[in-house]
N, CA, C and O atoms as CSV, one atom per row, in Angstrom:
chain,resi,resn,atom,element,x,y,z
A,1,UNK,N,N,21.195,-74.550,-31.328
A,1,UNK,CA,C,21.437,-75.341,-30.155
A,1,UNK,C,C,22.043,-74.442,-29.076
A,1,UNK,O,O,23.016,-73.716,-29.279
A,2,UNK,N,N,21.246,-74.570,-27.652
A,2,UNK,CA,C,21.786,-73.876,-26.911
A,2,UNK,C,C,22.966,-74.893,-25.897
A,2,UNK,O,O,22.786,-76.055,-25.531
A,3,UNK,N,N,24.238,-73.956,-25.607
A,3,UNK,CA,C,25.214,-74.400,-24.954
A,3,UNK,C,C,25.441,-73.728,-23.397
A,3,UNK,O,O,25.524,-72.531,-23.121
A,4,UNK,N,N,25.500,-74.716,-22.621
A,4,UNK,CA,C,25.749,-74.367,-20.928
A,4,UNK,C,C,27.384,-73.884,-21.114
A,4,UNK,O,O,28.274,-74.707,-21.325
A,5,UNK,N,N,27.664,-72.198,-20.986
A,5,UNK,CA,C,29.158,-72.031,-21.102
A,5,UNK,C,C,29.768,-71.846,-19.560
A,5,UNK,O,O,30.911,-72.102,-19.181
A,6,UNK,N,N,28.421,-71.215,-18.637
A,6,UNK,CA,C,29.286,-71.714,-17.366
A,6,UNK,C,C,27.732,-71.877,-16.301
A,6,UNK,O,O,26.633,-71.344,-16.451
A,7,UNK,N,N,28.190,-72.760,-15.315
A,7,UNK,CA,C,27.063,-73.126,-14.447
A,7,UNK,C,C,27.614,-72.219,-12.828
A,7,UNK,O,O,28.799,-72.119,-12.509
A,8,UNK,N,N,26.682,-71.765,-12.169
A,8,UNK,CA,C,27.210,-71.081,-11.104
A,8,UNK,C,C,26.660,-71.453,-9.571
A,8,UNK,O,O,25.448,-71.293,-9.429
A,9,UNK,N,N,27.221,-71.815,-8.688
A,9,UNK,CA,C,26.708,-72.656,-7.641
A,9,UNK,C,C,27.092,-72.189,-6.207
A,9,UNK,O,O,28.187,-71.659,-6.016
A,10,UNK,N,N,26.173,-72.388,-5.164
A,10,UNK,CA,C,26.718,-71.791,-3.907
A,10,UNK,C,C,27.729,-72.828,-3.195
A,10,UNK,O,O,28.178,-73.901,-3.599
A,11,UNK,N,N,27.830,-72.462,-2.569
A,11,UNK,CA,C,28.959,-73.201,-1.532
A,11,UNK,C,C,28.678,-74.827,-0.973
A,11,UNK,O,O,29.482,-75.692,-0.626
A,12,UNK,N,N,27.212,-74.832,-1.047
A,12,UNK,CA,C,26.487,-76.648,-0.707
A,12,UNK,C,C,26.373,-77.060,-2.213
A,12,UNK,O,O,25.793,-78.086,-2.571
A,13,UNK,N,N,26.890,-76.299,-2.943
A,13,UNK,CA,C,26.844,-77.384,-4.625
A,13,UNK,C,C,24.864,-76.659,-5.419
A,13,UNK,O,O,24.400,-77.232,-6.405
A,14,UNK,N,N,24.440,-76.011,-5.059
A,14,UNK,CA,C,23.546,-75.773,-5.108
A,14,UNK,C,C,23.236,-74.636,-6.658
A,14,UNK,O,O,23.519,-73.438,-6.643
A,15,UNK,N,N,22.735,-75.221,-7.649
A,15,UNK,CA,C,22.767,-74.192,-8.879
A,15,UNK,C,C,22.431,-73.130,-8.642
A,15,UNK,O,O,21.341,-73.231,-8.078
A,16,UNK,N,N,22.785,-71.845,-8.754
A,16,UNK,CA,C,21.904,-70.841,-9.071
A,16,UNK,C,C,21.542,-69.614,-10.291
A,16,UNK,O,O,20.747,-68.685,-10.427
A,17,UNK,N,N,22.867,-70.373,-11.198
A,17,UNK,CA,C,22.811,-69.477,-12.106
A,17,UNK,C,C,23.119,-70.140,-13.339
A,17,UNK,O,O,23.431,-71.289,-13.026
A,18,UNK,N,N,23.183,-70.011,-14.479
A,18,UNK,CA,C,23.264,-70.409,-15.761
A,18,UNK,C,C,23.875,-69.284,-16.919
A,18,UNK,O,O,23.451,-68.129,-16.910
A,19,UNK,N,N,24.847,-69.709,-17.852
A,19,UNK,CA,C,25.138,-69.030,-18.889
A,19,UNK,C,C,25.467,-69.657,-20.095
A,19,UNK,O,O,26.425,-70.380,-20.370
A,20,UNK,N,N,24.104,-69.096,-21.076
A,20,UNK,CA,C,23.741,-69.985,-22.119
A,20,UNK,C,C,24.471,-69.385,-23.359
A,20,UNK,O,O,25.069,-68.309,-23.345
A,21,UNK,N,N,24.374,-70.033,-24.202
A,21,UNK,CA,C,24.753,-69.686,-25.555
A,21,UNK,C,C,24.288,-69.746,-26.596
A,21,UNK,O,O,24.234,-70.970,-26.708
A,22,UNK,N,N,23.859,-69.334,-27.558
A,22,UNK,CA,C,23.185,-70.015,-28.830
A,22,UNK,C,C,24.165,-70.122,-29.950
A,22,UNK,O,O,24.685,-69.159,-30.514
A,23,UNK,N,N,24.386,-71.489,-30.243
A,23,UNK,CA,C,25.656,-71.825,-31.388
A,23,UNK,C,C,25.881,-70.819,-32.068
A,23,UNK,O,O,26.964,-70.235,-32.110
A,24,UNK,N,N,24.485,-70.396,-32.906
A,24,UNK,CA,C,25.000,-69.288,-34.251
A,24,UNK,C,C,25.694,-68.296,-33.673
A,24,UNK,O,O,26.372,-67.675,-34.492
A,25,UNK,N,N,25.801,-67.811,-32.265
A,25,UNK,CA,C,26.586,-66.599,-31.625
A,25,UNK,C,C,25.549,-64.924,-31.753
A,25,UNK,O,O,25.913,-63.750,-31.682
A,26,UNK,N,N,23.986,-65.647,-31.993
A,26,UNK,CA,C,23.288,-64.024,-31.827
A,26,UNK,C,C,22.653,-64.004,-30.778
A,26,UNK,O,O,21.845,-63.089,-30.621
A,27,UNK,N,N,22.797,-64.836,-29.922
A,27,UNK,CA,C,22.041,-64.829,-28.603
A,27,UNK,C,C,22.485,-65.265,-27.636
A,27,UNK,O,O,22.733,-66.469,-27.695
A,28,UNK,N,N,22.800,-64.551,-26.318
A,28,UNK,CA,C,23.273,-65.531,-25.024
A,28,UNK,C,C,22.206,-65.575,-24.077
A,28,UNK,O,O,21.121,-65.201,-24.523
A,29,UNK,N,N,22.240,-65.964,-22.793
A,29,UNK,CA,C,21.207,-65.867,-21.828
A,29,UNK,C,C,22.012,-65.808,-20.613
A,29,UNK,O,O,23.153,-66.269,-20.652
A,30,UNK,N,N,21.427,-65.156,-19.244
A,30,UNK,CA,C,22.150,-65.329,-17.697
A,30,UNK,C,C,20.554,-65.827,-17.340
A,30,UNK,O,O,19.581,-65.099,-17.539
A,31,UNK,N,N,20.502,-66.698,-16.983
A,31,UNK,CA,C,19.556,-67.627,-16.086
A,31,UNK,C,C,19.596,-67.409,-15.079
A,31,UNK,O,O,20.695,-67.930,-14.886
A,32,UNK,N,N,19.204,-66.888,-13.739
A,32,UNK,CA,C,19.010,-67.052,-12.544
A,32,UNK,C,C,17.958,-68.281,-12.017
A,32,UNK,O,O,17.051,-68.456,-12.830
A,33,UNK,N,N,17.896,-69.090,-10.931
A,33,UNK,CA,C,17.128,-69.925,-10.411
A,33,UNK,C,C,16.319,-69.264,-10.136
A,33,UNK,O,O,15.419,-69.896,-10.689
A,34,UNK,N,N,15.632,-68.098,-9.522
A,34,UNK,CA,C,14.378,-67.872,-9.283
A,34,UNK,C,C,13.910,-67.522,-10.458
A,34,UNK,O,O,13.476,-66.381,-10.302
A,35,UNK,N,N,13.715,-67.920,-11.776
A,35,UNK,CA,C,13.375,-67.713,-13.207
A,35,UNK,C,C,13.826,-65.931,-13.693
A,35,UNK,O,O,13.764,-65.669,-14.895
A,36,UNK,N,N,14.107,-65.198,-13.048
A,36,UNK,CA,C,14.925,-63.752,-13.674
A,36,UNK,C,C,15.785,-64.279,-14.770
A,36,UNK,O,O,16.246,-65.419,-14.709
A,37,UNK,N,N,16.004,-63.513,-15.729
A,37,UNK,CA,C,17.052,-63.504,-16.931
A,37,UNK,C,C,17.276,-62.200,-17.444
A,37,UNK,O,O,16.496,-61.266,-17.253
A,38,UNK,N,N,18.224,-62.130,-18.027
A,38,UNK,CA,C,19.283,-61.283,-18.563
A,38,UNK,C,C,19.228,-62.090,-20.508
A,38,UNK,O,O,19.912,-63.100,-20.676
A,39,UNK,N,N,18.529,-61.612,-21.561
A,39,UNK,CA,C,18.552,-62.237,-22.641
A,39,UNK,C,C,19.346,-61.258,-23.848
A,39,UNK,O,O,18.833,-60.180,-24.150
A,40,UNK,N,N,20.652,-61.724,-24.519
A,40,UNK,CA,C,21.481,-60.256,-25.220
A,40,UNK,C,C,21.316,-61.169,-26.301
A,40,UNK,O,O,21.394,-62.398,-26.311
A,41,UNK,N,N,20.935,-59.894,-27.723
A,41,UNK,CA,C,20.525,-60.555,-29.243
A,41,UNK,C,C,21.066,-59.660,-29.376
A,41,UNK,O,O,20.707,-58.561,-28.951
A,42,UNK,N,N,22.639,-60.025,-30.350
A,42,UNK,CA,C,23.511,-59.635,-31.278
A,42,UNK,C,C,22.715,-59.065,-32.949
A,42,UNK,O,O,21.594,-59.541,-33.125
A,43,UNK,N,N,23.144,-58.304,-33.870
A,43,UNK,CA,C,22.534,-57.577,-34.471
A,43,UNK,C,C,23.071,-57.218,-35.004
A,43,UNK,O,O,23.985,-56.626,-34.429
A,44,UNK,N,N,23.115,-57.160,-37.059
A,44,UNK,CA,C,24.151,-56.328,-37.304
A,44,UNK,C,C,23.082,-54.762,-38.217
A,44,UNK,O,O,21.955,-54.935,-38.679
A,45,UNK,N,N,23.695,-53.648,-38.245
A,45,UNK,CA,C,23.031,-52.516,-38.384
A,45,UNK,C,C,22.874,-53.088,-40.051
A,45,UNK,O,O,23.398,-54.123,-40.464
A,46,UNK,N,N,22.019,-52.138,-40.882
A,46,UNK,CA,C,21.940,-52.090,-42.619
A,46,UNK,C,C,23.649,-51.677,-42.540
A,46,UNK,O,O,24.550,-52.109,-43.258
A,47,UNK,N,N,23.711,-50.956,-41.711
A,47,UNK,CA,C,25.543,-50.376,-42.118
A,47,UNK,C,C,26.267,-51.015,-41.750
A,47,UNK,O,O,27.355,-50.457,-41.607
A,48,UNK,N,N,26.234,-52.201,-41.440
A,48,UNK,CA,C,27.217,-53.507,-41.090
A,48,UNK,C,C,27.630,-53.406,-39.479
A,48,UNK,O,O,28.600,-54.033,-39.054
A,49,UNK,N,N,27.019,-52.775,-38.837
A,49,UNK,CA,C,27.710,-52.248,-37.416
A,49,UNK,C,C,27.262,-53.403,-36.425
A,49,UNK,O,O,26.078,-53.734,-36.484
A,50,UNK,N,N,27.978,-53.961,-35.642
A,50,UNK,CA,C,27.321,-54.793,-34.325
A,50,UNK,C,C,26.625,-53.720,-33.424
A,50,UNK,O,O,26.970,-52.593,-33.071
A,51,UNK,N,N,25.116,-54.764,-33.096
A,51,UNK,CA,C,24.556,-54.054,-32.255
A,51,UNK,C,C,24.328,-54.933,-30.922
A,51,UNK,O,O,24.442,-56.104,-31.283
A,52,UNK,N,N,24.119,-54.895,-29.861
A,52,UNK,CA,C,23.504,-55.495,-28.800
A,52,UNK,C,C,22.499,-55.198,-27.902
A,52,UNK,O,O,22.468,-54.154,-27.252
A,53,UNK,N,N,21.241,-56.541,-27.810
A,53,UNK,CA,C,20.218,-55.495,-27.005
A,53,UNK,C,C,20.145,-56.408,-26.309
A,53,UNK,O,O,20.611,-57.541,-26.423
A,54,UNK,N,N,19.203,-55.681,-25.104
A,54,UNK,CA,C,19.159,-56.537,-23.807
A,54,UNK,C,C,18.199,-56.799,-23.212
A,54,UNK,O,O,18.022,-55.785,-22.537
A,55,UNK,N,N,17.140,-57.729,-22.896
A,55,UNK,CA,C,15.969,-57.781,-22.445
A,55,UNK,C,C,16.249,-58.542,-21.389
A,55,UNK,O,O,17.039,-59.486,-21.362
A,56,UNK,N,N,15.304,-57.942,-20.131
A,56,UNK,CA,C,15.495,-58.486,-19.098
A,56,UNK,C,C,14.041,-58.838,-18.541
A,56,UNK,O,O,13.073,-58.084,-18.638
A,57,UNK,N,N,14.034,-60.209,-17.890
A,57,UNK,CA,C,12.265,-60.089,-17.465
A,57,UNK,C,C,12.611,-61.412,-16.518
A,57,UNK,O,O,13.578,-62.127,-16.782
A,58,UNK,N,N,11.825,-61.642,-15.512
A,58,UNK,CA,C,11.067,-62.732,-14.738
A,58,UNK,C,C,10.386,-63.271,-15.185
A,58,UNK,O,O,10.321,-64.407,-14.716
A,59,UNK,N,N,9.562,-63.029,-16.145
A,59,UNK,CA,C,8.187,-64.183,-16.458
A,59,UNK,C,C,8.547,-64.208,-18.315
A,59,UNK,O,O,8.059,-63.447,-19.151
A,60,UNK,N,N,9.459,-65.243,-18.535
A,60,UNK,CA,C,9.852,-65.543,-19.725
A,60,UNK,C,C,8.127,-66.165,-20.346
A,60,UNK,O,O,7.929,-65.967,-21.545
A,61,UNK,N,N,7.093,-66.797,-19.627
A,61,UNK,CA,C,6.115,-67.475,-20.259
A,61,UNK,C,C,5.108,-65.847,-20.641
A,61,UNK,O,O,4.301,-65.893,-21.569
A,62,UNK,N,N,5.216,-65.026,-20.141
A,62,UNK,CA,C,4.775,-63.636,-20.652
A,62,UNK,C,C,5.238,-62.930,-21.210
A,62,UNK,O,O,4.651,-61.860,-21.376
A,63,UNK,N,N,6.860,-63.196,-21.947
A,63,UNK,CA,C,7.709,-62.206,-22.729
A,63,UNK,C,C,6.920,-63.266,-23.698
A,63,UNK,O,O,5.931,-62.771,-24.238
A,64,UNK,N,N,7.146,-64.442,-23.969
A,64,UNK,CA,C,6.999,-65.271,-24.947
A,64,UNK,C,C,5.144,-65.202,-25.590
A,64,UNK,O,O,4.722,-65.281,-26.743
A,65,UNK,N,N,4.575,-65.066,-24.577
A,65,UNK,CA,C,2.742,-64.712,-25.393
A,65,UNK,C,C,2.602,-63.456,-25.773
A,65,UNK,O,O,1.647,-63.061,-26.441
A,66,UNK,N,N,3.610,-62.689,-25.345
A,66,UNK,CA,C,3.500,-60.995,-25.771
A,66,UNK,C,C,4.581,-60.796,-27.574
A,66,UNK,O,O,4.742,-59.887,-28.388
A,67,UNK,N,N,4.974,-61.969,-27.457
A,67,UNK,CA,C,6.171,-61.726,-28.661
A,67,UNK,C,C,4.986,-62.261,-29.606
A,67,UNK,O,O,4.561,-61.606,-30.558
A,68,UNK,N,N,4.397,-63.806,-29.152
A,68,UNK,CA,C,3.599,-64.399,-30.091
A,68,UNK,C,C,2.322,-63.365,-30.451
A,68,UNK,O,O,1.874,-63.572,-31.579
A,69,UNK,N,N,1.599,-62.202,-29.643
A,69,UNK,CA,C,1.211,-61.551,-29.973
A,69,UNK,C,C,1.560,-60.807,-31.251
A,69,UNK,O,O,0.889,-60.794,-32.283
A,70,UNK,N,N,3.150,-59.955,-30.938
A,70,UNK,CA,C,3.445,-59.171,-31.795
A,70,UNK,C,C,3.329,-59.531,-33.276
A,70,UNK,O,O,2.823,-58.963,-34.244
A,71,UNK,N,N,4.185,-61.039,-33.045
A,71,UNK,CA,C,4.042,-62.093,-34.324
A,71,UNK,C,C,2.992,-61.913,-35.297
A,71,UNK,O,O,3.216,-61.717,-36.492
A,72,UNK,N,N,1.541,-61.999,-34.641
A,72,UNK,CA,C,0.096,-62.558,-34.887
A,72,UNK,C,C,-0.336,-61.085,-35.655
A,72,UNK,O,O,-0.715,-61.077,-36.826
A,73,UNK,N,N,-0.225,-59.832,-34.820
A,73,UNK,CA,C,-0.608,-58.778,-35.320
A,73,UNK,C,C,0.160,-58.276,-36.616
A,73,UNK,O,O,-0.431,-57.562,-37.426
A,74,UNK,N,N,1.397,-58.630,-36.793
A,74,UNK,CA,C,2.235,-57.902,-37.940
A,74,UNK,C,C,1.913,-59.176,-38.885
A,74,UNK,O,O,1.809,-58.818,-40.058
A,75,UNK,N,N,1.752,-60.379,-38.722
A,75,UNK,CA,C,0.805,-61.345,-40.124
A,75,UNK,C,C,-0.137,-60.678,-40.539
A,75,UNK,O,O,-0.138,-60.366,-41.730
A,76,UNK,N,N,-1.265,-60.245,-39.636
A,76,UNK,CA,C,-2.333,-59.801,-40.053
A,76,UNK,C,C,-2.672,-58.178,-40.554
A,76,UNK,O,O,-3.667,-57.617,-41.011
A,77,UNK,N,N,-1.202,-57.736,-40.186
A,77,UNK,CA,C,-1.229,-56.688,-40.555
A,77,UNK,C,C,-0.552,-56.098,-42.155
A,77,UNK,O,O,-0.807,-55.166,-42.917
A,78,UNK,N,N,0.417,-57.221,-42.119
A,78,UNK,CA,C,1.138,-57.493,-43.698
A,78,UNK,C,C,0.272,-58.148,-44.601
A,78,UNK,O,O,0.622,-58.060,-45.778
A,79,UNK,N,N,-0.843,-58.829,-44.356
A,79,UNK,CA,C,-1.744,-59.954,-45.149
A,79,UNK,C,C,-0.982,-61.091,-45.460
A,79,UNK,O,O,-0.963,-61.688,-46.536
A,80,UNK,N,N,-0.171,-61.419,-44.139
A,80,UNK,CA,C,0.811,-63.034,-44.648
A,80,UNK,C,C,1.332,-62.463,-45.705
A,80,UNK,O,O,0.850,-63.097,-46.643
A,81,UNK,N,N,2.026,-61.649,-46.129
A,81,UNK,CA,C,2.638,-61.567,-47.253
A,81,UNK,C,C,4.179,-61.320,-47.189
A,81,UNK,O,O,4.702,-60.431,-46.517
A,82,UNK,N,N,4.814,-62.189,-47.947
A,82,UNK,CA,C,6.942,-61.756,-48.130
A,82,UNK,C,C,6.695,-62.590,-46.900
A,82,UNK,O,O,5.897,-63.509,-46.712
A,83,UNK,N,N,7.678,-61.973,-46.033
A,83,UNK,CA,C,8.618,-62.796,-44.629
A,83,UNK,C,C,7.220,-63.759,-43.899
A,83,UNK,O,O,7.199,-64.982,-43.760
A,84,UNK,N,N,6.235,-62.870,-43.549
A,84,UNK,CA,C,5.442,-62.886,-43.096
A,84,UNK,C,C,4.377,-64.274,-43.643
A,84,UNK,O,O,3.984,-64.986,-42.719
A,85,UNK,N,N,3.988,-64.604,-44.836
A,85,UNK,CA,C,3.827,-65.717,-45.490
A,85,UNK,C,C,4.442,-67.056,-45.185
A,85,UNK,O,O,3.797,-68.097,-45.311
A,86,UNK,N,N,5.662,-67.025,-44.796
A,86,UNK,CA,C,6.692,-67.894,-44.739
A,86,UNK,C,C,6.418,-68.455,-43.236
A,86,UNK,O,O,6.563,-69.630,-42.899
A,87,UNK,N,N,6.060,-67.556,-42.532
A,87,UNK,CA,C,6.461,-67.475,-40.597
A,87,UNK,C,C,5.197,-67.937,-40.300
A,87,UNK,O,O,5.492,-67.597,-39.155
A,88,UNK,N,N,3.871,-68.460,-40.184
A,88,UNK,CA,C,2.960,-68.400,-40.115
A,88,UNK,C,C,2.530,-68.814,-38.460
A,88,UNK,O,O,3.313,-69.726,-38.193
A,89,UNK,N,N,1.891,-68.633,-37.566
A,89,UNK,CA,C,1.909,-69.574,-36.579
A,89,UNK,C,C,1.812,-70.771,-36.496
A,89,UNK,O,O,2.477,-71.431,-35.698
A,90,UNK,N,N,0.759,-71.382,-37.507
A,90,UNK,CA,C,0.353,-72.663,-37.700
A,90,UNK,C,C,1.320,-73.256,-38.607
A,90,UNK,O,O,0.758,-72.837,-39.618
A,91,UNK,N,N,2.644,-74.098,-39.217
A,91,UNK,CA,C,3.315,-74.256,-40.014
A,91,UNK,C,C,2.276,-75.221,-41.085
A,91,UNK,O,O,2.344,-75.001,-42.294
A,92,UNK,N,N,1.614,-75.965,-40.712
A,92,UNK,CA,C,0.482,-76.446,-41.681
A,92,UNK,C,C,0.059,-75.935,-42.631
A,92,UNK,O,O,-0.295,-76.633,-43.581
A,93,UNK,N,N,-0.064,-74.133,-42.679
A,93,UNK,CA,C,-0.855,-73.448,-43.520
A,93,UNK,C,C,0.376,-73.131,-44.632
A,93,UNK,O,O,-0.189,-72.665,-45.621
A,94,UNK,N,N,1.653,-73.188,-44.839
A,94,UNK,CA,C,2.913,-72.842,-45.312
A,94,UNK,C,C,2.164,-74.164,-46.427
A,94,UNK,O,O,2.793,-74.581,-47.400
């Protein structure tokens, strides 16, 4: 579940910014109104270390068909098999 932790507004009351949260604490977001974002995924190393990365983009509907890409190619590239079996695009086929 994502949480609004602060809303940011001009001087006529006017939104322009957003700062999201994701309950579990591995993901936040900075929203801008002209659709720009700022997206940070928390991470811990095999060696237990916190990591943080940062993706930044304008066209979230093209980060999101380029991820579902990546998705599609590493199924077909594992043969659905282990993690990959489990994740399927279609949840029907599970």
């Amino acid at each position: 579940m994502w949480i609004v932790k602060q809303q940011h507004k001009r001087d006529d009351g006017e939104s322009v910014a957003i700062e999201l949260e994701h309950s579990d604490g591995w993901m936040d977001a900075n929203v801008r109104w002209d659709g720009c974002m700022e997206i940070h995924l928390r991470t811990k190393t095999e060696e237990g270390h916190g990591m943080t990365g940062t993706v930044h983009t304008c066209d979230i509907d093209g980060l999101i068909e380029k991820l579902q890409q990546v998705k599609q190619i590493s199924q077909e590239y594992f043969d659905f098999k282990g993690y990959w079996q489990r994740h399927t695009t279609d949840e029907a086929e599970i």
